[in-house]
Structures are given as C-alpha cells and as structure tokens.
C-alpha positions as CSV (number, residue, x, y, z in Angstrom):
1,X,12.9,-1.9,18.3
2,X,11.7,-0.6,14.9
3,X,8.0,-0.7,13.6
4,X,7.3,-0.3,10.1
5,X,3.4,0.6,9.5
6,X,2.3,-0.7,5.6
7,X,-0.5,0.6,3.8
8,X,-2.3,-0.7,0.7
9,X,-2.9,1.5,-2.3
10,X,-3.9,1.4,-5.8
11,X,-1.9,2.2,-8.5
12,X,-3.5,5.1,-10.8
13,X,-0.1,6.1,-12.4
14,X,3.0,4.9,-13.4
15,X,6.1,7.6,-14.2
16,X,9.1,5.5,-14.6
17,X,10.4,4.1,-11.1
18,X,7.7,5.9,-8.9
19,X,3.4,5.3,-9.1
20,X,1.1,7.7,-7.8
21,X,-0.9,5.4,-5.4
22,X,-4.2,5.6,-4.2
23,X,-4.2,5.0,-0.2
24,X,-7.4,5.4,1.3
25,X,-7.8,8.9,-0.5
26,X,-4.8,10.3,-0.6
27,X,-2.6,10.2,-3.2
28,X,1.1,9.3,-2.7
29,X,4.1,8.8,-5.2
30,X,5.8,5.7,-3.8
31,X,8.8,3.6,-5.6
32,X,8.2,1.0,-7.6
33,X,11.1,-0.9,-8.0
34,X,10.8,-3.9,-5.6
35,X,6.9,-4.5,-7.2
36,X,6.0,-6.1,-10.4
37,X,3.1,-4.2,-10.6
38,X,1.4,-1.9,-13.1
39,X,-1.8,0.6,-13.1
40,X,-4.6,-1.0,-11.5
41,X,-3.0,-3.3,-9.3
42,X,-2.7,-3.0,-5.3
43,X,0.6,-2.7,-3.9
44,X,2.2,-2.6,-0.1
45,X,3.7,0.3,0.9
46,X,6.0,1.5,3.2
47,X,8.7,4.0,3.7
48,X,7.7,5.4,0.2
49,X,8.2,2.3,-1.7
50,X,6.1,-0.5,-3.0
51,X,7.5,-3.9,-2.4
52,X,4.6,-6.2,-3.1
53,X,1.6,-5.9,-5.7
54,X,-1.7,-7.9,-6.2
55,X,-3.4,-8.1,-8.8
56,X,-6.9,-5.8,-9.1
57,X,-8.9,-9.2,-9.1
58,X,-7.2,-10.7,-5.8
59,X,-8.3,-8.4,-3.3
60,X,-6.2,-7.6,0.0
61,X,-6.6,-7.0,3.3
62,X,-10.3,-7.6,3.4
63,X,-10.4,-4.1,0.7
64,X,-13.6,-4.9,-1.8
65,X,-12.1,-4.5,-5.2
C-alpha cells in the first residue's frame, strides 16, 4: 500500500520549472510543471512537485487567505 501525504503552500517565487512555496512556514522549492500556477496562488504538493493550484481568492482546505 502506498500513502502519499499533500500539503498546501503558497507560491512566493517562481525560477523556471521549480517555486519556492510557502508551507506552513517553511519554505520548500517544489516543481511546477503539472500546476498552472503563478506567485500568489496555492498549490498541492507532494513528492516535491505541485500538481494543482488555486487561485489566492479561492481558499483551500479551510486556510483563510
């Protein structure tokens, strides 16, 4: 069986492929590839990629934006 835990972060930064993301303080560089997302937004994340993004307005997983 295989158990994938996802986070939510924001984007602060985009370099090419990868965004430093904001998850609950600290600050990871995740791929962005699979997102269309851009600075500001909140993405999924797991395994060191983003594969879904919302925008900043939306809110997600009960976060207050």
């Amino acid at each position: 069986m295989f158990v994938c835990v996802t986070s939510v972060g924001k984007i602060l930064e985009i370099k090419g492929n990868n965004a430093v993301v904001d998850i609950n303080g600290k600050l990871s560089e995740v791929l962005i590839d699979l997102a269309d997302a851009k600075t500001g937004d909140y993405v999924y994340c797991a395994a060191g990629m983003a594969y879904e993004s919302r925008f900043s307005g939306q809110g997600i997983c009960g976060k207050k934006i």
